[in-house]
C-alpha positions, -999 to +999 in steps of 0.1 A: +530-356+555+507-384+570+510-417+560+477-413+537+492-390+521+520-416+507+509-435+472+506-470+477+535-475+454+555-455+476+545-473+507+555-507+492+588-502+481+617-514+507+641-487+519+667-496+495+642-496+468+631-461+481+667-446+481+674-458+444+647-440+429+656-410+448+692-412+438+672-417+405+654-385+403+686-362+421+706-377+389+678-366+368+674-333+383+713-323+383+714-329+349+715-298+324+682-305+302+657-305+328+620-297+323+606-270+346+573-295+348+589-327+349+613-313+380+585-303+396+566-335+396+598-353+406+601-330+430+568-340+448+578-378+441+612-370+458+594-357+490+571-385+488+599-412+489+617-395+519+586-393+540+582-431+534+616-434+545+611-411+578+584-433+585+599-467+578+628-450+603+603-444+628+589-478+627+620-489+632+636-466+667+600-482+680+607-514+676+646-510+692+629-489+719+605-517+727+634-543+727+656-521+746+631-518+770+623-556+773+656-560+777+663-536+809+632-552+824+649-586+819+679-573+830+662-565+864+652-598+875 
């Protein structure tokens, strides 16, 4: 899923703020009285959430990567 693709109230939310609702709906979807068409709509919010999080994840091994390499070239002279 592109980042488009992500509502914009996804795309704000911080990771922890990201993990709690999907803890959230997994609560809500283990639970015995679940609605067919709710489930499903939580279902797409749950995939939603943990693409936002893949990305913020990716953002992040950049940024290392970048001051990883900084550092070797540093390191070098």
């Amino acid at each position: 899923m592109k980042n488009e693709n992500i509502p914009a109230d996804v795309k704000s939310k911080s990771l922890k703020e990201a993990r709690d609702e999907i803890n959230d709906i997994l609560n809500k979807l283990e639970s015995k009285e679940v609605d067919l068409a709710n489930s499903i709509d939580d279902y797409k919010r749950l995939i939603q959430l943990n693409n936002h999080i893949d990305l913020l994840f990716k953002k992040k091994v950049k940024e290392i990567s970048l001051i990883a390499k900084d550092l070797k070239k540093n390191d070098k002279k």
